[in-house]
Backbone as CSV, one residue per row, in Angstrom:
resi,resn,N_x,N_y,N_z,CA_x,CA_y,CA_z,C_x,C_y,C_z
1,UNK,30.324,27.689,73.401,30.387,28.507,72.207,30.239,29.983,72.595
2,UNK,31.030,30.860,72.136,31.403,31.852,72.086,30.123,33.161,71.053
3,UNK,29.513,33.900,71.445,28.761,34.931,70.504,29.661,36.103,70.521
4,UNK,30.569,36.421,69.324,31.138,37.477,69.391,29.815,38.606,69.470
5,UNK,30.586,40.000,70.314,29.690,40.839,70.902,29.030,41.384,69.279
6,UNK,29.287,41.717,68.315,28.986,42.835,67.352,27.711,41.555,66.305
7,UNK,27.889,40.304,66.635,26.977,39.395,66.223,25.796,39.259,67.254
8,UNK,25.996,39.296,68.675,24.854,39.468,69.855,24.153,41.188,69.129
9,UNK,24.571,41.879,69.229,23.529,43.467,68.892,22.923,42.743,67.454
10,UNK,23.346,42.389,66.586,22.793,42.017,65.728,21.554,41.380,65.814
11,UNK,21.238,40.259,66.481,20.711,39.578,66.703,19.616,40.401,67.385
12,UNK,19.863,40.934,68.923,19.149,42.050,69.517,18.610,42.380,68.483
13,UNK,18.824,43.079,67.527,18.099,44.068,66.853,16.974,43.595,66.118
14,UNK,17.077,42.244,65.921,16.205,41.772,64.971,14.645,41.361,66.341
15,UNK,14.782,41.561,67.163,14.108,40.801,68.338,12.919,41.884,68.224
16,UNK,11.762,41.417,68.104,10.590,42.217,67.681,9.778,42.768,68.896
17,UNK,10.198,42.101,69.959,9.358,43.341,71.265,10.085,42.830,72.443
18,UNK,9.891,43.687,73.372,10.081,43.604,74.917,10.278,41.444,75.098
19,UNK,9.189,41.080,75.420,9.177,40.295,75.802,10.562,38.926,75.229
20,UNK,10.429,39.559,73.807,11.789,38.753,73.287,12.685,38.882,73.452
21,UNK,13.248,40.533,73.760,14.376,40.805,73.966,14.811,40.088,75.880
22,UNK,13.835,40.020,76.481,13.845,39.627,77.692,14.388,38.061,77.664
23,UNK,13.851,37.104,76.849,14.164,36.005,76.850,15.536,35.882,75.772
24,UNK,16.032,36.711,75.278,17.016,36.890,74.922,18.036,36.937,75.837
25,UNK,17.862,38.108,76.633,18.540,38.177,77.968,18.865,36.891,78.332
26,UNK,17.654,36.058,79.115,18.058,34.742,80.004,18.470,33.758,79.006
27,UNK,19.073,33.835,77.643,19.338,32.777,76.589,20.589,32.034,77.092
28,UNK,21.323,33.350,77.360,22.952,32.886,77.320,23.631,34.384,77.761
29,UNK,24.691,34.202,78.180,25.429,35.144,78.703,25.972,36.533,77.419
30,UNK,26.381,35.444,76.543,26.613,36.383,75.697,25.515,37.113,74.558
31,UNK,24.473,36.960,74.901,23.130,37.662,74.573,22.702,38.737,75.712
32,UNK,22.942,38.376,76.370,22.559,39.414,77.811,22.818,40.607,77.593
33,UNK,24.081,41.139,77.379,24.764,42.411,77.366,23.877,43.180,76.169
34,UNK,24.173,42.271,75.071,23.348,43.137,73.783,21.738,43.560,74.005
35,UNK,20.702,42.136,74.556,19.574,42.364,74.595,18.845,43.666,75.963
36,UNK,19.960,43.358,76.933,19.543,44.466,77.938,19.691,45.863,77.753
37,UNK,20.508,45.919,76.686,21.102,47.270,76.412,19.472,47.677,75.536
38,UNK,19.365,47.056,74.864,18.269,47.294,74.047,16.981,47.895,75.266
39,UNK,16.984,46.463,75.441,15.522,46.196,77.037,15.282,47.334,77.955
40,UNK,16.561,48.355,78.166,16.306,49.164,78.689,16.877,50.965,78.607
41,UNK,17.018,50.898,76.833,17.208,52.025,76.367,16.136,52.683,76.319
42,UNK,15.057,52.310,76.485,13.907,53.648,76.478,12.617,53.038,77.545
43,UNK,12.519,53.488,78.284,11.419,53.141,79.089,10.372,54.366,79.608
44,UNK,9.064,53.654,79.032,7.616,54.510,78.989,7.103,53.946,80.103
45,UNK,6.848,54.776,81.237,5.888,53.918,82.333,4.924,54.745,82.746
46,UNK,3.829,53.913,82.749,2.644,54.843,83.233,1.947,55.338,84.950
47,UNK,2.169,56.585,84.962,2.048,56.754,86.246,1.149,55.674,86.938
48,UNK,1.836,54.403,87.827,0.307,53.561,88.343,1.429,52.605,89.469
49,UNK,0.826,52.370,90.432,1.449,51.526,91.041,2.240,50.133,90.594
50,UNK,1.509,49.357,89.587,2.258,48.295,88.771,3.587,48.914,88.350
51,UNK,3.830,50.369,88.072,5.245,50.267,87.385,6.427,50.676,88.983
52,UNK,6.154,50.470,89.628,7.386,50.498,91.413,7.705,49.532,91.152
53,UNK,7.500,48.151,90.611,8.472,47.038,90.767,9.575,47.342,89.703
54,UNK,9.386,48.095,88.498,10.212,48.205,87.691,11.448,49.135,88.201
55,UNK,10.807,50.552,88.649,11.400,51.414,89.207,11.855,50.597,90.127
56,UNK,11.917,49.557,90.576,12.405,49.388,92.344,13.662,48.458,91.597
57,UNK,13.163,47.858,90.449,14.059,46.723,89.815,15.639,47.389,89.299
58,UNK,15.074,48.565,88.927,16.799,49.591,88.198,17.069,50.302,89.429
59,UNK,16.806,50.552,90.265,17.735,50.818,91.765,17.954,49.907,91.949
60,UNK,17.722,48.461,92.217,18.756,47.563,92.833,19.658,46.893,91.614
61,UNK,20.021,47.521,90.761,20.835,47.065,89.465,21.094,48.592,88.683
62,UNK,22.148,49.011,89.352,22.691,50.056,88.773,23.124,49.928,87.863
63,UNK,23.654,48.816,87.510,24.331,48.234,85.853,23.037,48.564,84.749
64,UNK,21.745,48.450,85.120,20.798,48.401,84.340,19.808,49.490,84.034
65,UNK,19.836,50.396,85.353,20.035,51.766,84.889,20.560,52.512,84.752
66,UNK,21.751,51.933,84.390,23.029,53.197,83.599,22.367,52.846,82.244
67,UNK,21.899,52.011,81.533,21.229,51.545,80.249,20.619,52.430,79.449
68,UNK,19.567,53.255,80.751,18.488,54.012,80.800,19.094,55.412,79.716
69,UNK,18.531,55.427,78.388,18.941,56.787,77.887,17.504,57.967,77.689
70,UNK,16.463,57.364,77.510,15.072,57.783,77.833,14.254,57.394,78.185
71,UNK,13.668,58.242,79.220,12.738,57.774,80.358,11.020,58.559,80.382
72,UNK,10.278,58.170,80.446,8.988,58.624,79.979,8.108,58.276,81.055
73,UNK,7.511,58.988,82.041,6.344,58.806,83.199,5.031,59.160,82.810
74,UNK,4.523,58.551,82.111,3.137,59.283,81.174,1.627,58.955,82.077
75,UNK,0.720,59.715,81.978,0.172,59.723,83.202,-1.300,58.601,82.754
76,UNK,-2.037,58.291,83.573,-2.818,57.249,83.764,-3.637,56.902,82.529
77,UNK,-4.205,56.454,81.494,-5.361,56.179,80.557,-6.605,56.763,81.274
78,UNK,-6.872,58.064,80.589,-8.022,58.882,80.653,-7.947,59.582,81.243
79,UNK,-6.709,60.138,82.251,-6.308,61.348,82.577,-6.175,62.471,81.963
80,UNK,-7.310,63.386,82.737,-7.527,64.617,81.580,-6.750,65.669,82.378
81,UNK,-6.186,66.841,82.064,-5.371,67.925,82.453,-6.231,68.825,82.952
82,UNK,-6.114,69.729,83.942,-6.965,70.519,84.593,-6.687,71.720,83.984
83,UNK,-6.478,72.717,83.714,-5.934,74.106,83.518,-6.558,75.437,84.266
């Protein structure tokens, strides 16, 4: 069975966080395109070693950071600014 593409974004859209849109992704092929587009139109990462696998994950999938339309490096929980 066939998901025409403009019925997959649909669907995407209704997908209430990260983690759904992810298992959206691995559903079916024709969910993939819509939910990744979503999955990785805006990404907030916090300056910390846990987020290099992500960063390491969209260099080896250039398809997936061409996705990328805003990108956010926000710095650690309780990082105060010096001036």
């Amino acid at each position: 069975m066939t998901i025409p593409p403009d019925v997959a974004v649909r669907i995407a859209r209704f997908a209430p966080d990260r983690p759904t849109l992810a298992a959206l992704a691995r559903t079916s092929r024709a969910l993939q395109n819509a939910a990744e587009a979503r999955l990785y139109a805006a990404l907030d990462l916090v300056h910390h070693p846990a987020s290099l696998p992500i960063l390491a994950a969209l260099a080896a999938a250039p398809r997936n950071a061409a996705r990328v339309r805003s990108f956010s490096l926000l710095p650690p929980r309780g990082f105060v600014y010096a001036h």
